[in-house]
C-alpha positions, 0 to 999 in steps of 0.5 A: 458518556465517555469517547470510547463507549460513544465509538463501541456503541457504534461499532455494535449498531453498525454490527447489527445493522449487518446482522438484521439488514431488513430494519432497514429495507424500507431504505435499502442497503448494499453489500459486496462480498467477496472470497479468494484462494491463493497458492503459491510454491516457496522455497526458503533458504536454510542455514548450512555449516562446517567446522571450521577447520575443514573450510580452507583459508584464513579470515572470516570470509572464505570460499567452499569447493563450490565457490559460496563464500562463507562467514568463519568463526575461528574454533567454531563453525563456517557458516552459509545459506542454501536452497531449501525444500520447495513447499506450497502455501495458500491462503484464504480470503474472505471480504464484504463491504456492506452500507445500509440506510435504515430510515432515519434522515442522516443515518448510515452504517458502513463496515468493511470485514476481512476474514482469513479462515482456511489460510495457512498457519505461516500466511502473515496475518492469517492468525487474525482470524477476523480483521475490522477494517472500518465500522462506523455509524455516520450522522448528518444533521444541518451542516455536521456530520458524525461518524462513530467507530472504526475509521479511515482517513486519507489525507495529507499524512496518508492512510491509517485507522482509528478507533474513535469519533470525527465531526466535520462542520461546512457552515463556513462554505466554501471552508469545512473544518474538521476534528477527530479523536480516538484509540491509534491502530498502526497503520496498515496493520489496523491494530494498536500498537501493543499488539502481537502484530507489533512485538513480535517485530519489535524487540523494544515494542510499545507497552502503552496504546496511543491516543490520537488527537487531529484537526483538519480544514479544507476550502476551494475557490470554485473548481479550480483551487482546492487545498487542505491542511491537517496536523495530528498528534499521537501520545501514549494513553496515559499522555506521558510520552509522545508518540508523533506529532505531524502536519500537512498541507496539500493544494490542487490548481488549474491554471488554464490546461495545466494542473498544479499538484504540491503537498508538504509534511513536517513532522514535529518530532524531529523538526523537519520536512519529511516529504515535499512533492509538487506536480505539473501537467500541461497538454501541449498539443491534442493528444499530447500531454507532459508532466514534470515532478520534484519529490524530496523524501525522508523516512519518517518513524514514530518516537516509540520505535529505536529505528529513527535513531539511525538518521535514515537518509533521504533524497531528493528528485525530478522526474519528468514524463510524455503520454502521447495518444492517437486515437485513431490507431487504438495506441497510447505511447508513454516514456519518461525518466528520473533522476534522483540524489541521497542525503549524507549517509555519514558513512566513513572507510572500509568497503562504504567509502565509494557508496553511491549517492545517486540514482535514476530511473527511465521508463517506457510503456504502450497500449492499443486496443482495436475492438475486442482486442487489447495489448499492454507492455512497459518496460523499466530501468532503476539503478540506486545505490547497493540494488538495481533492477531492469525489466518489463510486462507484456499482456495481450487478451480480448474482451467478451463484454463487460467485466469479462476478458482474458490475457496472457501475460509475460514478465522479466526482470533481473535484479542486481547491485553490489549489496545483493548476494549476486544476480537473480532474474525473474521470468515467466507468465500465465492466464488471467482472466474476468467472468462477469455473471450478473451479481456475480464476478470470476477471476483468476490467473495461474503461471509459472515462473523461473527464477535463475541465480548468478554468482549464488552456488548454493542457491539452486535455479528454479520454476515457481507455480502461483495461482489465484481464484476469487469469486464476488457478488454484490446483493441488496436493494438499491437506495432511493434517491430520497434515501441517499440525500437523506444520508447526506443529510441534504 
């Protein structure tokens, strides 16, 4: 039987488990739906035009009456972007995450459904009336376990989706060992790559889905040391071009009170290091903890897409941070900072000769909670080359038990920077709010927020209404303790 009917015939088991969950109510299943409404005012910009000739000045650069500077083509038209018509958009959610254990030791469906029915036409994704984040069957038996259909992974190369098979094998303890295989889903948008999701972005878009192959091994010693490694391979379908080819590794330590975070990506494709990252945090006194950071980064992008051939530039930083508690006071202090240095960008005269190759970032926050009443605020600086931004939240509330409470909440933040089409600052606040009602949850937030523009004439300044309200429950029978080891395979 081949890959592919093994991960449908999953996919339509796991289905039909959802569809007829008392099969399995000897054993139990568990679900959690939930379904949200979102507005929010919008208000584009639209392309504005004179002939040329009534725009005074020469060059291709000039400035209006108003002082909008506008692009001229001589004979033609000077051109301009303005404020358009503000417009309500709203989108509707619909989610459930369902597992079931239907009575055969080492059996268990799990899936996770979106659905954007009643959203707006011009809401991103909302022409994907049904998205599939994950479907699979699982499968324990002695030390393997199966899983078939629609999966996820998070490990060493981050988050993404397939359509496939895994095995893992723990009969090495402390050592497991795992491979996997299947049909490629571009990450985060859960589609293969010849999808519209893609060509419609992608002027020379893939024609060809991909297949991934990958393996990955882990082990510990006891508690304290932990680490992995993965290396995943994606070729055209018919494996005449490669896709990506990548690899990982990730460890994790304690060292009496300190922990040691470091991971490692290289990306095969254009022989280099795309990510190392490596994390220390030491208690220093009770209460008092520092953590210091070291990051190098660099873009990574698939070989089916034109824009690695830009050699997108990288960097390098530190960052280092103290969290201070005081639990006698309710309060928790927080400050730090970072500084950051950008790779060659092989840029040469004109108005790039003074490019910036540095940035830094600083940043401060304080909780305190007494009883039912809790207060929340942090502020943040970010300056890097062409964009900063400054600003901060502020939220205070109270609490009326578990899972229900009420804030009101504040934000500023001014962005600006030589490559931004001038100053912009974002202000204003609202309610935001939890109902805990048994099975049921409630929450939702409405504010209104300002947007005001500097050296931008023909961008009016304006107020922005958002809105937010969902509603959650959680229905099914509780497995059995039996029934959880037998899905663990135990």
């Amino acid at each position: 039987m081949s890959l592919w009917r093994v991960a449908g015939g999953g996919i339509a088991a796991l289905l039909l488990g959802a569809v007829l969950p008392a099969a399995g109510a000897a054993q139990g299943y568990t679900a959690d739906v939930q379904a949200g409404v979102a507005s929010v005012e919008l208000r584009p910009l639209v392309r504005d035009s004179l002939p040329e000739s009534k725009v005074p000045g020469e060059g291709l650069l000039r400035q209006l009456a108003n002082g909008t500077v506008a692009t001229c083509i001589p004979n033609d038209f000077c051109r301009w972007y303005g404020s358009g018509a503000v417009r309500s958009l709203s989108t509707v959610t619909q989610e459930i995450r369902l597992a079931a254990w239907p009575g055969i030791r080492g059996l268990a469906l799990h899936a996770h459904l979106r659905g954007w029915y009643g959203s707006d036409g011009e809401w991103p994704l909302s022409s994907h009336r049904l998205e599939v984040l994950t479907a699979f069957l699982s499968y324990d038996v002695s030390r393997f376990h199966l899983q078939a259909g629609r999966q996820d992974r998070i490990d060493g190369l981050g988050y993404r989706n397939y359509d496939g098979l895994s095995a893992r094998w723990d009969g090495l303890e402390p050592v497991s060992l795992e491979a996997y295989g299947g049909w490629y889903l571009a990450p985060n948008l859960d589609a293969p790559l010849t999808s519209s999701l893609i060509s419609d972005a992608e002027p020379f878009a893939v024609d060809d889905r991909g297949l991934v192959f990958g393996a990955e091994a882990k082990a510990h010693a006891g508690q304290r040391v932990s680490g992995s490694a993965v290396y995943e391979r994606v070729v055209r379908i018919d494996r005449y071009a490669l896709y990506s080819e990548r690899a990982a590794v990730t460890g994790q330590a304690f060292l009496g009170p300190a922990s040691v975070d470091v991971s490692g990506r290289y990306d095969f494709s254009f022989q280099q290091l795309d990510q190392v990252h490596a994390r220390v945090s030491l208690p220093v006194r009770p209460g008092v903890a520092v953590t210091a950071e070291y990051r190098h980064y660099r873009p990574f992008f698939p070989l089916w897409t034109i824009w690695g051939a830009f050699s997108p530039v990288g960097y390098d930083g530190g960052s280092a941070s103290i969290g201070w508690r005081l639990p006698s006071l309710g309060l928790g202090l927080q400050a730090g900072g970072g500084y950051r240095w950008y790779e060659n960008s092989n840029t040469a005269g004109g108005n790039l000769a003074d490019f910036k190759d540095t940035g830094w970032r600083a940043f401060g926050g304080a909780d305190w909670a007494a009883g039912p009443w809790f207060v929340n605020g942090r502020y943040q600086a970010d300056i890097g080359p062409g964009a900063a931004d400054m600003g901060g939240d502020l939220s205070a509330g109270r609490r009326f038990g578990s899972g229900t409470w009420v804030a009101l909440q504040a934000t500023s933040t001014r962005s600006f920077g030589e490559y931004r089409l001038g100053d912009q600052r974002l202000s204003g606040g609202g309610l935001i709010g939890s109902v805990a009602l048994g099975q049921m949850s409630l929450n939702g937030s409405a504010g209104f927020y300002r947007l005001d523009y500097t050296d931008r004439p023909a961008v009016s300044d304006w107020t922005q209404f958002r809105m937010f309200l969902g509603v959650g429950y959680h229905f099914g029978t509780e497995p059995s303790v039996d029934s959880v080891l037998r899905g663990y395979g135990r």
